[in-house]
VEXSEGU-657203 format. One record per residue (C-alpha): residue number from 1; y, x, z. Coordinates in nm, 3 decimals. Last residue first. Example, Ala and Ser with C-alpha at 12.3 -4.5 7.8 and 13.67 -1.06 7.14 Angstrom:
<atoms>
+------+---------+---------+---------+
: vodo :       Y :       X :       Z :
+------+---------+---------+---------+
:    2 :  -0.106 :   1.367 :   0.714 :
:    1 :  -0.450 :   1.230 :   0.780 :
+------+---------+---------+---------+
</atoms>
This chain:
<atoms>
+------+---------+---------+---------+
: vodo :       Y :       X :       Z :
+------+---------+---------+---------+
:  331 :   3.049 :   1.014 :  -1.248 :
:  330 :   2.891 :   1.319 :  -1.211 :
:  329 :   2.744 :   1.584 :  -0.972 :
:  328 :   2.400 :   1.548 :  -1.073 :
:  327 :   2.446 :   1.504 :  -1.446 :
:  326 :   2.391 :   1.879 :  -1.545 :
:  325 :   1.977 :   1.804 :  -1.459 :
:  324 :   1.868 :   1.869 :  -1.802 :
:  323 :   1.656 :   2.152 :  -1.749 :
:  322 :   1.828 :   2.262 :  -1.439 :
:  321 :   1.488 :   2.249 :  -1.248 :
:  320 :   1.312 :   2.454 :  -1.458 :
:  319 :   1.324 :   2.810 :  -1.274 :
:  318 :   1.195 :   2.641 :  -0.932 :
:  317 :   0.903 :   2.469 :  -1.035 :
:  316 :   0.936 :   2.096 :  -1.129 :
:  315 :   0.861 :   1.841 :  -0.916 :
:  314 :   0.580 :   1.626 :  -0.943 :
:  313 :   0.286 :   1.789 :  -0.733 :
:  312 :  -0.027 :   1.655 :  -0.796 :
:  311 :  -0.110 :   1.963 :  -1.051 :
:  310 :  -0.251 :   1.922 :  -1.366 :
:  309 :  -0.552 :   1.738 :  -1.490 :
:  308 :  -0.509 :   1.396 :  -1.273 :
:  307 :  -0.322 :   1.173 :  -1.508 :
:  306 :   0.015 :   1.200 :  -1.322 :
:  305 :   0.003 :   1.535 :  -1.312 :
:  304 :  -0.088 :   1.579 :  -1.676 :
:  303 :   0.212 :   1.330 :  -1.764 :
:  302 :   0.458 :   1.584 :  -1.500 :
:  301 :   0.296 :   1.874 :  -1.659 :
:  300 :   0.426 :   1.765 :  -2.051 :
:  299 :   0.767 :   1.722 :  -1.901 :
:  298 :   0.809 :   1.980 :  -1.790 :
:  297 :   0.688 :   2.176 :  -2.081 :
:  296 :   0.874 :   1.934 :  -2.334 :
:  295 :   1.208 :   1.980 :  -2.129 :
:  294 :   1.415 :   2.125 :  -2.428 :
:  293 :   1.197 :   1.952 :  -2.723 :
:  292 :   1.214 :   1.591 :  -2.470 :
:  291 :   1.621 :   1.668 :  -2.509 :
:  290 :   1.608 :   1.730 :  -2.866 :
:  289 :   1.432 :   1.428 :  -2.960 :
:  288 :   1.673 :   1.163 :  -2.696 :
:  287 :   1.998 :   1.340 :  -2.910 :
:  286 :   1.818 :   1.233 :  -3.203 :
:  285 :   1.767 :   0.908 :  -3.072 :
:  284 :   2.147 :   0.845 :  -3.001 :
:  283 :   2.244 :   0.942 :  -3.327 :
:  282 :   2.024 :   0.664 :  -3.494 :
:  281 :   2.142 :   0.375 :  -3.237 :
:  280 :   2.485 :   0.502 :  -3.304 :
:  279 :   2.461 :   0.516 :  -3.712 :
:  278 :   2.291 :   0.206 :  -3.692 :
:  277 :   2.594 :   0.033 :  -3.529 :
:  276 :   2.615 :  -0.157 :  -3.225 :
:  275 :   2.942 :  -0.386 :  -3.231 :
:  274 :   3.118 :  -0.438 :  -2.920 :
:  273 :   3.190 :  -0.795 :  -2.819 :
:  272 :   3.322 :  -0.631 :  -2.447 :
:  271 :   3.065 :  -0.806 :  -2.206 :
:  270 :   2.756 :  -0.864 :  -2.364 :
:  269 :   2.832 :  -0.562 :  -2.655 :
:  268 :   2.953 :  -0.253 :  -2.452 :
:  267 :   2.674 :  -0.373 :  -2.184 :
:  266 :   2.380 :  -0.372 :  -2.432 :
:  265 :   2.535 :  -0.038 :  -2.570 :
:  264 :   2.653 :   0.133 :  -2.202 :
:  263 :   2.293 :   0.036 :  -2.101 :
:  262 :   2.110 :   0.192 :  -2.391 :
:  261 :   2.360 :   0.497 :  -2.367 :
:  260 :   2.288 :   0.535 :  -1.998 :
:  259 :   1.868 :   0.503 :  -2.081 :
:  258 :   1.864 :   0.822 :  -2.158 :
:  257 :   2.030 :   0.949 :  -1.802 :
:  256 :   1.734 :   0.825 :  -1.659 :
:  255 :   1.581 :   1.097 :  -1.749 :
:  254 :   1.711 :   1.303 :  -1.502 :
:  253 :   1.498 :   1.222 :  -1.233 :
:  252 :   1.213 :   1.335 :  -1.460 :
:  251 :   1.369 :   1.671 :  -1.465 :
:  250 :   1.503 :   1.657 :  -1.119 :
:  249 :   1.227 :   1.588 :  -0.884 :
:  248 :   1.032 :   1.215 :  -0.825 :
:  247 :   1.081 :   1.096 :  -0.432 :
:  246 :   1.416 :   1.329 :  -0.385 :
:  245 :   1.545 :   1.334 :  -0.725 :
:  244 :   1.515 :   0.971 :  -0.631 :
:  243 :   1.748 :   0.963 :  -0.310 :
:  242 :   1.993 :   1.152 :  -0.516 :
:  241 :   2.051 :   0.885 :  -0.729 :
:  240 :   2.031 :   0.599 :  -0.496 :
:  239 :   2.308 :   0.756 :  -0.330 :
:  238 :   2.511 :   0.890 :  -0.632 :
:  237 :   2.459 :   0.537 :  -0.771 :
:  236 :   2.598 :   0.332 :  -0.464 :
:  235 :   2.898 :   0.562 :  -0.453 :
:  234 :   3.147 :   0.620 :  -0.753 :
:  233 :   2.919 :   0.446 :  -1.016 :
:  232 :   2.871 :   0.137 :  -0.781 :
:  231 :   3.172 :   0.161 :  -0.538 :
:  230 :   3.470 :   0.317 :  -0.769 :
:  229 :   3.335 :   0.237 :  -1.062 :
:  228 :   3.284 :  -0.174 :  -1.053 :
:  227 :   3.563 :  -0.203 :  -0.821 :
:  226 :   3.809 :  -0.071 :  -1.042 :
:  225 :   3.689 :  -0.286 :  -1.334 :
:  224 :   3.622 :  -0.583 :  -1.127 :
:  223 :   4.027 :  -0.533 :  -1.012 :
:  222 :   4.144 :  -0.474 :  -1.367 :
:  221 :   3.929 :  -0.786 :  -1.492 :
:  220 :   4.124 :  -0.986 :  -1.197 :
:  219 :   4.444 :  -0.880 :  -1.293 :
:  218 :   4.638 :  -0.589 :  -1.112 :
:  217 :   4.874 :  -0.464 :  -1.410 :
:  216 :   4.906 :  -0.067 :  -1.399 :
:  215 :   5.222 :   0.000 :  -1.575 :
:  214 :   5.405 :   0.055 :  -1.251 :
:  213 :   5.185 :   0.313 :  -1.134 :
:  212 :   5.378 :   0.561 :  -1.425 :
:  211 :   5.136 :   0.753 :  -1.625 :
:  210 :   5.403 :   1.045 :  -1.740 :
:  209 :   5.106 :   1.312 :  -1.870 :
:  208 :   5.230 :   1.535 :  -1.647 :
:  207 :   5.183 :   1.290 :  -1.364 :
:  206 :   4.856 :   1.211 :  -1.469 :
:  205 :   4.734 :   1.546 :  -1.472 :
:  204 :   4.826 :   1.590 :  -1.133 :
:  203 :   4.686 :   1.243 :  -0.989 :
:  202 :   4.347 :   1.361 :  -1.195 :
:  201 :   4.330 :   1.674 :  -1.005 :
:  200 :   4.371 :   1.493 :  -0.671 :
:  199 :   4.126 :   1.286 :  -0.756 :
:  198 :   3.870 :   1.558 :  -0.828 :
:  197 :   3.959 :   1.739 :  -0.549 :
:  196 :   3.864 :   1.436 :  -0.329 :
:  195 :   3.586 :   1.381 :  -0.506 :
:  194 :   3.458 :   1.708 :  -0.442 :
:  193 :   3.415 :   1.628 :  -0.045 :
:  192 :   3.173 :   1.327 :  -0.121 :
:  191 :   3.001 :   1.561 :  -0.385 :
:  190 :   2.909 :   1.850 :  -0.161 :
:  189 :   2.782 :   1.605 :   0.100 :
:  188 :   2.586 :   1.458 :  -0.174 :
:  187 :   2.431 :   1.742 :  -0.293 :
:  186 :   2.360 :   1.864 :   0.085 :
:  185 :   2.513 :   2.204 :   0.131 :
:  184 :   2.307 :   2.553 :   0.088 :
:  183 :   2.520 :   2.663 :  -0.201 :
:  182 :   2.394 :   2.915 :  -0.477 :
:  181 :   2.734 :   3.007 :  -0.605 :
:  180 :   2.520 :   3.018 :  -0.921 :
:  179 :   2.356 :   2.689 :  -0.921 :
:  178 :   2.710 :   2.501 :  -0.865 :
:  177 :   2.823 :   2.699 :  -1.131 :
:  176 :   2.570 :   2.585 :  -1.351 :
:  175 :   2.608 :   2.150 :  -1.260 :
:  174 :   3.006 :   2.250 :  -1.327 :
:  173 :   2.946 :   2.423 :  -1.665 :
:  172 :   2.748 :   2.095 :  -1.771 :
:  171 :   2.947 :   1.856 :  -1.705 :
:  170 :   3.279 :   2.010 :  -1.800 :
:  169 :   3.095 :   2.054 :  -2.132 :
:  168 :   3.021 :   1.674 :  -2.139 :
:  167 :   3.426 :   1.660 :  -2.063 :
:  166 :   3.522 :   1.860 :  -2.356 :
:  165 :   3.274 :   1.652 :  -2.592 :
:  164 :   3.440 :   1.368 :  -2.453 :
:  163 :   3.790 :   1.461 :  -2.568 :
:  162 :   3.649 :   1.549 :  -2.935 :
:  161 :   3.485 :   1.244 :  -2.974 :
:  160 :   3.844 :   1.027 :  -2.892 :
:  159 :   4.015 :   1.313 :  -3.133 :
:  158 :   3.793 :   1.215 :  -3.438 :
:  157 :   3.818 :   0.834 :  -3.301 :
:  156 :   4.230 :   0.888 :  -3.353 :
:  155 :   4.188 :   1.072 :  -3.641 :
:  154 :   4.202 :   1.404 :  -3.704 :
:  153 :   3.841 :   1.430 :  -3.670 :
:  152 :   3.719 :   1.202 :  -3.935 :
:  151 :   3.959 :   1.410 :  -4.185 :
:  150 :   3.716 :   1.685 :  -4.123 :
:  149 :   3.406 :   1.530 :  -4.134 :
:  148 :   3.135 :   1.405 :  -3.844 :
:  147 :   3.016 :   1.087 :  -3.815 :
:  146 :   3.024 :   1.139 :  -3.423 :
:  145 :   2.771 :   0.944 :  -3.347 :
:  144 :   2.532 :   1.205 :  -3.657 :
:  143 :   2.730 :   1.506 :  -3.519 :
:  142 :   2.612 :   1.431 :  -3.159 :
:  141 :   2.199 :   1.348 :  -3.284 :
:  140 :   2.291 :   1.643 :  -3.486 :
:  139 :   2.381 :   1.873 :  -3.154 :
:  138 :   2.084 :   1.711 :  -2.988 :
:  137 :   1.870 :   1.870 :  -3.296 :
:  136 :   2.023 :   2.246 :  -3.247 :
:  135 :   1.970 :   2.243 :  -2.851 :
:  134 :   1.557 :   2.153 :  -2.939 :
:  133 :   1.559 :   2.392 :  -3.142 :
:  132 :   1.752 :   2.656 :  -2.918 :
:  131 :   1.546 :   2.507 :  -2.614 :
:  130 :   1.229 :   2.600 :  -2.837 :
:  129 :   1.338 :   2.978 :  -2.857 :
:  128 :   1.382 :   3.020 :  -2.480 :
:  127 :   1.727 :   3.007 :  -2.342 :
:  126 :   1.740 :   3.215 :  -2.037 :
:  125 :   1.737 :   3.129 :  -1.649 :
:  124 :   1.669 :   3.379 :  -1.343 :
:  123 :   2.025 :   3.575 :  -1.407 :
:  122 :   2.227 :   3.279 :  -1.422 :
:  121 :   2.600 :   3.285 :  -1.600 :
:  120 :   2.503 :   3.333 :  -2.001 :
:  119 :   2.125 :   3.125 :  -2.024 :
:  118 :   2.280 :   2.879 :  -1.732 :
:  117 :   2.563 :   2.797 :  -1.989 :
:  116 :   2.356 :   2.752 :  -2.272 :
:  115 :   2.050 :   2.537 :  -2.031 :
:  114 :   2.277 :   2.312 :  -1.980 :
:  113 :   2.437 :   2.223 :  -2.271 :
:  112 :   2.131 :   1.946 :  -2.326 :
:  111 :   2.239 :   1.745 :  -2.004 :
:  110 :   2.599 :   1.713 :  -2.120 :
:  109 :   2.485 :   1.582 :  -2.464 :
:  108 :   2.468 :   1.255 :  -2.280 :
:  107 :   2.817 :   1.236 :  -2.319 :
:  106 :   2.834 :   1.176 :  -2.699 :
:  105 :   2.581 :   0.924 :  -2.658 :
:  104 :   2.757 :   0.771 :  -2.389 :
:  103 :   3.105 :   0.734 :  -2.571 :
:  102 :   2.977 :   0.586 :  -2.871 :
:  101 :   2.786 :   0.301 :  -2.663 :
:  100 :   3.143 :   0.235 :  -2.526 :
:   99 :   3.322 :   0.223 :  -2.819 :
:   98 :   3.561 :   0.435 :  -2.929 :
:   97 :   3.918 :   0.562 :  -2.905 :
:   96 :   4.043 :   0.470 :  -2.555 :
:   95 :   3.757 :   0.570 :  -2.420 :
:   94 :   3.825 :   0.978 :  -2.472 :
:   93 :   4.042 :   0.944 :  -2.179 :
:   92 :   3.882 :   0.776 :  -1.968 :
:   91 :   3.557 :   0.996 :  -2.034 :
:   90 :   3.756 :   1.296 :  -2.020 :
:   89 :   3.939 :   1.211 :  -1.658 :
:   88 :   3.563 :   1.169 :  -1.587 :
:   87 :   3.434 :   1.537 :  -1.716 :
:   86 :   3.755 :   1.726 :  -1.563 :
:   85 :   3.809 :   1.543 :  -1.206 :
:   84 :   3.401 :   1.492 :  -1.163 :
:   83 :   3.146 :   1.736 :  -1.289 :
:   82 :   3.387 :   2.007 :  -1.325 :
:   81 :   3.702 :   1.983 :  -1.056 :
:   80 :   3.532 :   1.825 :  -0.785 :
:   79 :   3.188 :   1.923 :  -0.838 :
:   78 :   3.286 :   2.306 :  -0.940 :
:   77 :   3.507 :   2.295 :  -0.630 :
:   76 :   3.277 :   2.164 :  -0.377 :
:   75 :   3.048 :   2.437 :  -0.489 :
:   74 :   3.285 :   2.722 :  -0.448 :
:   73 :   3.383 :   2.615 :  -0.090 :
:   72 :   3.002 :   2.592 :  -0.012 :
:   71 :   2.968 :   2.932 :  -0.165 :
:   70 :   3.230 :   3.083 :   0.024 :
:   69 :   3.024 :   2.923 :   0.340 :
:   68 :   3.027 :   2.682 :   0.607 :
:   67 :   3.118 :   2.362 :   0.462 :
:   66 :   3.132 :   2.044 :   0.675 :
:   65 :   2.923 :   1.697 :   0.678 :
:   64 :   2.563 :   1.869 :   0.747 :
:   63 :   2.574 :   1.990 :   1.162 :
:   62 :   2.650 :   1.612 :   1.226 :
:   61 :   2.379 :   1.447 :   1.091 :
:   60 :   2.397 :   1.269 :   0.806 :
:   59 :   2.441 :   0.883 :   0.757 :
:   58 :   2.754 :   0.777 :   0.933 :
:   57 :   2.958 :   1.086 :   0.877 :
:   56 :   2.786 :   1.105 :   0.484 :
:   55 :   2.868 :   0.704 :   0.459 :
:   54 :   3.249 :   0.732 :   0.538 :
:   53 :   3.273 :   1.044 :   0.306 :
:   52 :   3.139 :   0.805 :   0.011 :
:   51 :   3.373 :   0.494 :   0.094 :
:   50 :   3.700 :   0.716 :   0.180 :
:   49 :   3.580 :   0.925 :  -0.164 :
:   48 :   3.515 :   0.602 :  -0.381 :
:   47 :   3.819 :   0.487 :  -0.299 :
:   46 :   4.059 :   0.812 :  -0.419 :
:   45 :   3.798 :   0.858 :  -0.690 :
:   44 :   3.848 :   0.519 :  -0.859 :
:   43 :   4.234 :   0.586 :  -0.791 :
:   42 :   4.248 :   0.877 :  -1.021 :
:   41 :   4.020 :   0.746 :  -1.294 :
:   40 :   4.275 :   0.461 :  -1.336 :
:   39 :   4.532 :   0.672 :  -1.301 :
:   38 :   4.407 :   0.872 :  -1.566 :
:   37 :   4.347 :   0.659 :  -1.792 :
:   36 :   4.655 :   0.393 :  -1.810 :
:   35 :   4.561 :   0.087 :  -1.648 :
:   34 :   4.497 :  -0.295 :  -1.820 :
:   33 :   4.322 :  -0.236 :  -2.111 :
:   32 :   4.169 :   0.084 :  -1.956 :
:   31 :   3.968 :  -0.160 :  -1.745 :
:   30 :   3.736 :  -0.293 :  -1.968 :
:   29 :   3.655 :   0.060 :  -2.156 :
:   28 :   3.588 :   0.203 :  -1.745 :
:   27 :   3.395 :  -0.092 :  -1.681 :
:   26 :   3.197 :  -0.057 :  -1.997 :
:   25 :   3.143 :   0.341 :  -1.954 :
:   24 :   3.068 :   0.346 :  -1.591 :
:   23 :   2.795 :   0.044 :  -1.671 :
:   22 :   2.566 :   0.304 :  -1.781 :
:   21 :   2.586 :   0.490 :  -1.466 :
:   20 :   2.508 :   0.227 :  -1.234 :
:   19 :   2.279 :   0.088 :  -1.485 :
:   18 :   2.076 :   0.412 :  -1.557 :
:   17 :   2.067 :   0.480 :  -1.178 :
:   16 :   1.934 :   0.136 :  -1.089 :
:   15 :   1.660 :   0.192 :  -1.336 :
:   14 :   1.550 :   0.495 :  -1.154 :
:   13 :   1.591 :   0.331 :  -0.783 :
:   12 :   1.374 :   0.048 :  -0.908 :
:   11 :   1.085 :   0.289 :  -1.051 :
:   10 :   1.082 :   0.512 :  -0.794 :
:    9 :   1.089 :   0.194 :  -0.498 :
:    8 :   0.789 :   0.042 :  -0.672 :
:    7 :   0.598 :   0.369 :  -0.670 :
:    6 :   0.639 :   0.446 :  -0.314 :
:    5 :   0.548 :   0.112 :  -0.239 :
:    4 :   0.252 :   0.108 :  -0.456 :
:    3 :   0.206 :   0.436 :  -0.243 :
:    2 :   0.222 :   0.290 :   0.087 :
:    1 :   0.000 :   0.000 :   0.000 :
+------+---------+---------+---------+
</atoms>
């Protein structure tokens, strides 16, 4: 009974994760109509950090909720700079071009960049041949959403890809940095303190951009919108998030983050009337083929695991576990 409820809670917790984060990209399309980007992703983190520092006091234990090294420091500032100011102020930003489903694809790419940057800044991780293939067919699955071509890029979608390219990249530097400062603090006790930072970063970069608070208008949609990423893509899915890298490990964890653009799609079109195009659905499954080439090994032991001719331990070894895991610290 136990294990059926082990199971049962997996399976829930990994399909909440794909709609928490999924629904990021609708809510934050749906509220951009009514608050300029980065304010709105400014104020999503200044809630969602009193609600997710509120739950590590009440949660953790004591010794846990403060940093106590350089590399703690160092961590919290990858996070809150990286993997949330940079990468979400990006997503916003990049939102107000294209369509939701668009915007996931492009951003799942974050996962697949991994293993580059961990290749150049971590000494135990390099980029074996078939990551480079499987690195090169992601990057069509992006070019194919992206519809790639030069006047296509000076347009305003062109520049709308471009922006959430940077912040997949954020992504995925942040997630390696955090690796290589080698920090011994809870992930989400280094993410309730990074959001902070994060929203303080987008503040700045919305006052040089001139977003004024009087041009927010506080409707009802703007309110659901706000609420909708500030508590359950700003909180409830980095706890039920972590919680299953926990019960399953990392790499299969992480898959999850597949099912985003299938969410952010369904979602984009139920609630906003956006169109799904061929082109997306096609782009989207090339990016899905070059991340099971990446994390075929991994993923290949976790199936033999489960079928009793490998090892009954589902997390992967050491060296693999930032095979697509750049998403830990995001959103």
């Amino acid at each position: 009974m136990g294990a059926i409820d082990s199971t049962t809670r997996s399976v829930v917790a990994f399909l909440a994760t794909a709609v928490f984060f999924g629904g990021t990209f609708v809510a934050a399309k749906a509220g951009l109509e009514y608050m300029p980007p980065l304010l709105f992703v400014a104020i999503r983190f200044d809630i969602a950090a009193i609600l997710l520092l509120g739950y590590v006091v009440l949660a953790l234990p004591r010794e846990q909720w403060l940093p106590e090294s350089r590399a703690d420091l160092a961590g919290i500032a990858a996070a809150g700079l990286l993997t949330v100011g940079l990468a979400n102020a990006m997503i916003f930003m990049g939102q107000q071009y294209v369509t939701s489903a668009v915007a996931s694809v492009i951003f799942s790419l974050s996962p697949i960049l991994t293993p580059v940057f961990a290749a150049v800044l971590l000494s135990d991780e390099r980029l074996a041949p078939v990551e480079a293939v499987g690195m090169v067919v992601a990057l069509v699955g992006v070019a194919v959403v992206m519809e790639l071509n030069p006047a296509g890029l000076l347009a305003s979608a062109g520049i709308g890809h471009l922006v959430l390219l940077v912040g997949a990249v954020a992504v995925a530097l942040g997630g390696v940095l955090i690796r290589r400062v080698d920090s011994t603090m809870p992930s989400t006790v280094r993410i309730a303190w990074g959001l902070p930072l994060g929203a303080a970063l987008c503040h700045l970069l919305a006052g040089l951009r001139g977003e004024q608070l009087s041009a927010i208008q506080w409707t009802p949609g703007a309110l659901i919108a706000l609420g909708y990423v500030a508590v359950f893509s700003g909180v409830l899915a980095y706890v039920v998030y972590f919680g299953l890298i926990d019960d399953i490990g990392a790499t299969r964890a992480n898959l999850a983050f597949y099912l985003v653009p299938v969410v952010a799609a369904i979602g984009g079109w139920a609630v906003l009337g956006e169109a799904i195009t061929a082109t997306t659905a096609a782009g989207f499954l090339v990016v899905f083929a070059g991340f099971a080439i990446i994390n075929y090994e991994q993923l290949a032991s976790g199936l033999a695991a489960r079928l009793g001719t490998g090892t009954d331990d589902p997390r992967p070894s050491e060296p693999s576990k930032l095979r697509g895991h750049a998403w830990n610290d995001q959103d």
